[in-house]
N, C-alpha and C positions, 0 to 999 in steps of 0.2 A: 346522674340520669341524663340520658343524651335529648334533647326535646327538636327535632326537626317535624317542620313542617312543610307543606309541599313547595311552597316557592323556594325553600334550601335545597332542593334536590340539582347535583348535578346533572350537564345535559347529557353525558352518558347514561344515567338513569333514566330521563325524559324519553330518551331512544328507545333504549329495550322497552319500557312501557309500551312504547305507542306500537313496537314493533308485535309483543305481546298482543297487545287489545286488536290490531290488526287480523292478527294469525286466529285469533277467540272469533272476532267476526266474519271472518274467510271460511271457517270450518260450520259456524254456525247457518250460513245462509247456504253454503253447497249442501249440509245435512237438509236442511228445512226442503231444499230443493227436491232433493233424491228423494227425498220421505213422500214427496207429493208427488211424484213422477210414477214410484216404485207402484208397482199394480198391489193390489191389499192381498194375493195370496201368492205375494216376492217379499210380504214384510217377515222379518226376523220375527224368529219366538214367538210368534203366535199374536204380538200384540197390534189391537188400532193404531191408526194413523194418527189420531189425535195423542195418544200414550207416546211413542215414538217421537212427535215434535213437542211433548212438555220435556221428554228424557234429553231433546238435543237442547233444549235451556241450558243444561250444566253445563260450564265452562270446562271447554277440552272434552272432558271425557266422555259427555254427551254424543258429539259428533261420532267422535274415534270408535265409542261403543257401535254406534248404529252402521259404520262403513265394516268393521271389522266380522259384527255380527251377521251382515246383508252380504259379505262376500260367502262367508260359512256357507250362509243357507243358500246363495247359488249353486255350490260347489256340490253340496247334498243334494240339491234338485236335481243335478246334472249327474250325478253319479245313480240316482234313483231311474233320470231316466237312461242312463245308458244300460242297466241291468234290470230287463224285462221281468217280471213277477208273473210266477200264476197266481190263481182264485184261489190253491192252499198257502200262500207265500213261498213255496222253493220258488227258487230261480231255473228259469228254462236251462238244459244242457246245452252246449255248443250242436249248432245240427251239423252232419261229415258232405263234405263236398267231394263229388267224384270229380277227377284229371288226370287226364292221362291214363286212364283204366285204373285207378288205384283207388281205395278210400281214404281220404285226409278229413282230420275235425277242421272244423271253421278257425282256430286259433292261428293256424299258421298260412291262412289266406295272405297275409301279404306277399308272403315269399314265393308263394304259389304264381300269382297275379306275374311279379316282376318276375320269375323263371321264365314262364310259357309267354307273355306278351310281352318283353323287354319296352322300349319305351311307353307303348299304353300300356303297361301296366302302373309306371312309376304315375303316370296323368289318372289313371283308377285311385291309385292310393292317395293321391292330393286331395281328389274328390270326392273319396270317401275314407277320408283318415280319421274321423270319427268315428264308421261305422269299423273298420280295424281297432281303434282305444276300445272299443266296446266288448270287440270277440277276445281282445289281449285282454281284458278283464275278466269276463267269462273262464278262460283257457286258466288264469290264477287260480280261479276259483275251482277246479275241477281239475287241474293238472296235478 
């Protein structure tokens, strides 16, 4: 039976430890951070603020849970809001933009923009290349 105790440890040992206990409390105080900062309906899953900083207690998985789960539910938030809802839940249709005397759906407004207005149009799409990800999600949806 091998009996060590912690003054036998070498100092390579000592290292990853402390490197360890480091990295545990780097993650622990940026969670603790975020969890306080995050507005209460940015928290993941539905739970309190208080729930959330007992969950970042647990070593490693605590944090990692809370950053991985708070990115999700941005992701959802932003995807919720990029696809308008009616009052029954469908989603609005793309609406058809007239150019050029012709009827085009809104999905392929980009191309529209950079044909007929060559460099503003390319300064259009910078400045509203969200609301483009928005119609090119629509346009999935319905094409």
């Amino acid at each position: 039976m091998v009996n060590t105790t912690i003054p036998d440890l070498s100092p390579a040992v000592w290292v990853g430890l402390g490197i360890l206990a480091a990295v545990s409390l780097g993650l622990l105080v940026a969670a603790v951070i975020a969890v306080i900062r995050t507005p209460e309906d940015g928290l993941p899953e539905e739970l309190s603020r208080v729930a959330w900083i007992l969950i970042c207690l647990v070593q490693f998985a605590g944090p990692i849970a809370f950053f991985v789960l708070r990115a999700r539910h941005r992701r959802e938030a932003s995807r919720d809001e990029a696809m308008p809802e009616q009052l029954d839940g469908s989603i609005e249709p793309p609406v058809p933009v007239q150019m050029e005397g012709k009827e085009r759906s809104g999905t392929d407004t980009q191309a529209q923009v950079s044909d007929s207005q060559g460099k503003a149009g390319s300064q259009i799409r910078r400045e509203n290349g969200r609301q483009d990800n928005r119609l090119d999600i629509i346009g999935k949806l319905y094409g």
